[in-house]
C-alpha positions in Angstrom: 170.4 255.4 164.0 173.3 253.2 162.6 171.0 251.2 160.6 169.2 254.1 159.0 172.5 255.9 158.4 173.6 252.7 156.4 170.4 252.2 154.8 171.0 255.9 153.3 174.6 255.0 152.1 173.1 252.4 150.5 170.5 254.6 148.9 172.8 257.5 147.9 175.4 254.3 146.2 172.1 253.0 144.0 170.3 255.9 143.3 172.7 258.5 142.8 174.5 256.4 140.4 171.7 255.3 138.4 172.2 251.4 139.3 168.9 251.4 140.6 165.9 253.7 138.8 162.8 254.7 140.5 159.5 254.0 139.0 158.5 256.4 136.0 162.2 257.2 134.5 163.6 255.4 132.0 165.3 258.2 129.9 169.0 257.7 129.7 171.3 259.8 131.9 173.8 262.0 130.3 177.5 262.9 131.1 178.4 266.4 131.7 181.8 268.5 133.2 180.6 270.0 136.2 181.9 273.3 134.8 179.0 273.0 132.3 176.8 272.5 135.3 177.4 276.0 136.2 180.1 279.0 137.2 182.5 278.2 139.9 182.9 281.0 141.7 186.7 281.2 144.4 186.7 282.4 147.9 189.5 284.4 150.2 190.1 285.6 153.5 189.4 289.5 154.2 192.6 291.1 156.5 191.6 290.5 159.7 194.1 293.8 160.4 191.8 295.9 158.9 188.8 296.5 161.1 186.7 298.0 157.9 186.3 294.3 156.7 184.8 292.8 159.9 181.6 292.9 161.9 179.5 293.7 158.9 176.3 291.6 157.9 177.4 289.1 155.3 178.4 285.6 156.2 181.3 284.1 155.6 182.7 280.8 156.3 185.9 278.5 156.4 186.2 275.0 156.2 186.2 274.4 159.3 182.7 275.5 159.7 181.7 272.4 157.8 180.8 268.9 159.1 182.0 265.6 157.0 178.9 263.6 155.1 176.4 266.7 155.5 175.4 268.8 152.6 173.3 271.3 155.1 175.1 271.8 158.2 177.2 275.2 158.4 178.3 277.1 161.6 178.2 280.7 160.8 179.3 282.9 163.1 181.8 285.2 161.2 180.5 288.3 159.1 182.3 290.3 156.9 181.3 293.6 155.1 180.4 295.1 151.4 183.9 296.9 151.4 185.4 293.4 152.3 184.3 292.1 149.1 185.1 295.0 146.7 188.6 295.0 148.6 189.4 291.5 148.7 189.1 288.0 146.8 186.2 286.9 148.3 182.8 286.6 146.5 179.4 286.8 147.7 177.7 283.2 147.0 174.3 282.8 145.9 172.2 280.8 147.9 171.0 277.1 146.6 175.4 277.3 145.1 177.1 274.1 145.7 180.1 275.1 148.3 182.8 272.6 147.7 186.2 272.6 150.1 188.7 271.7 147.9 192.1 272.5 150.1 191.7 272.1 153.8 189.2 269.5 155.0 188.9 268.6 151.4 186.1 267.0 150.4 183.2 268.7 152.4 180.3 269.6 150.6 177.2 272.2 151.4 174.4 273.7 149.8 174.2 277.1 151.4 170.7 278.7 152.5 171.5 282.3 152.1 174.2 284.1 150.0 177.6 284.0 151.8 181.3 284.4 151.4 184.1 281.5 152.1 187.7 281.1 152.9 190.0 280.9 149.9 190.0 276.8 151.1 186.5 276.5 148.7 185.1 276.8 145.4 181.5 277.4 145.0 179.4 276.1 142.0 176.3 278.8 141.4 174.2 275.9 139.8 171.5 276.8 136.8 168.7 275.7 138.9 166.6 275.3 135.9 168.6 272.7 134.5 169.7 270.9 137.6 168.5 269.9 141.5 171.6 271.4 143.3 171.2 269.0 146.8 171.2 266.1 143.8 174.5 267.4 142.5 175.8 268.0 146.2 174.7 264.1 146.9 176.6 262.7 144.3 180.1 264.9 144.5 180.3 263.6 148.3 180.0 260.2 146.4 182.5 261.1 143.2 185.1 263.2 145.4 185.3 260.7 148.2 186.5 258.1 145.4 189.0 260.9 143.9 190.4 261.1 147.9 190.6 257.0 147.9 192.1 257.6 144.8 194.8 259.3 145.8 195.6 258.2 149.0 199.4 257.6 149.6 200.3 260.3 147.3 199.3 263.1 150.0 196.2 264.8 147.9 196.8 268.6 148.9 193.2 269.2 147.2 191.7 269.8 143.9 192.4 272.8 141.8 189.6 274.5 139.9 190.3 273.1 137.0 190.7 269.8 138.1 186.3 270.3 139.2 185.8 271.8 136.1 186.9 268.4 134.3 184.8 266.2 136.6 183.1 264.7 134.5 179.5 263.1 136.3 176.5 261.0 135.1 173.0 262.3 135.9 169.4 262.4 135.0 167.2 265.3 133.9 166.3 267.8 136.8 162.6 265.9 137.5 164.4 262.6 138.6 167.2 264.4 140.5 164.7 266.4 142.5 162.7 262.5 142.8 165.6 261.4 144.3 166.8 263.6 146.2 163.2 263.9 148.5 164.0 260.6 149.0 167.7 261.2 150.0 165.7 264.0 152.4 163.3 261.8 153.9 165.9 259.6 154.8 167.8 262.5 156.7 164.1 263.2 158.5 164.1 259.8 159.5 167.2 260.1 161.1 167.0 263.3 162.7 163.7 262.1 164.2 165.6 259.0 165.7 168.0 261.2 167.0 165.4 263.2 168.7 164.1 260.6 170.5 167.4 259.2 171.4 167.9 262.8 173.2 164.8 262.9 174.8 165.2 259.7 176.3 168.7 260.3 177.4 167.2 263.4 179.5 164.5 261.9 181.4 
């Protein structure tokens, strides 16, 4: 499992970057603000006094639902109503968005599998799927904000405003070699999963 997990890291830091091209693409990769890359959309916290915003049937998570390093993993067990969001700064976040903590637990990234509501802790990027691969984007920010964390270490980062993503500038392919790499960025998760699997079922016998 260790092994696969670094031959991954090693993946994600040549691919990702375009130090190492697959077969096929040779066009030059561009720079582009991720505010260009789409609408970032702010999250908040219903009262939890008022009854009215609770219990309903639309998700909504904090950072805390999130694990570190894992662009697919979310605990949901929280739901909020419509009148929450009309009554509140929460939005409701398309699914396939690019949910980004960027106060507490900074630095966590998803890409959510249904539409959803967060904690004021995130912003959410609503990608223009026809322009980009949004798990390629997610990919590379845990890359490019993990460096901006490193960055700042010693000066006690608080997290990143949304301006501050706005102006992050990154360097990526067209969409057809971000969605090439990132089946290979998937496979390598099967991989591990499967490992996983058979750790478990060993473990039980």
């Amino acid at each position: 499992i260790e092994i696969k997990k670094q031959i991954k890291s090693g993946l994600m830091q040549e691919l990702l970057t375009g130090k190492t091209r697959l077969k096929g693409f040779k066009d030059k990769w561009r720079r582009a603000r991720l505010g260009d890359l789409g609408n970032l959309v702010s999250g908040g916290t219903p009262s939890k006094q008022q009854d009215k915003y609770w219990h309903g049937d639309i998700p909504w998570i904090s950072s805390s639902d999130l694990v570190e390093n894992n662009i697919e993993y979310v605990s949901i067990h929280r739901y909020i109503t419509q009148t929450a969001i009309r009554e509140s700064a929460t939005h409701l976040v398309p699914e396939k968005s690019i949910i980004i903590v960027s106060r507490v637990g900074v630095g966590k990234v998803i890409v959510n599998k249904e539409a959803l509501c967060t904690s004021q802790d995130f912003q959410s990027l609503v990608v223009n799927n026809n322009q980009n691969d949004p798990y390629f984007l997610a990919q590379l920010l845990l890359i490019e904000l993990q460096k901006l964390i490193q960055s700042n270490q010693g000066t006690s980062i608080m997290g990143f405003l949304k301006k501050d993503l706005e102006e992050l500038l990154l360097t990526i392919p067209d969409k057809k070699e971000q969605t090439a790499i990132t089946n290979i960025m998937t496979n390598a998760d099967k991989e591990i999963t499967a490992i996983k699997s058979k750790l478990a079922l060993l473990n039980s016998q």
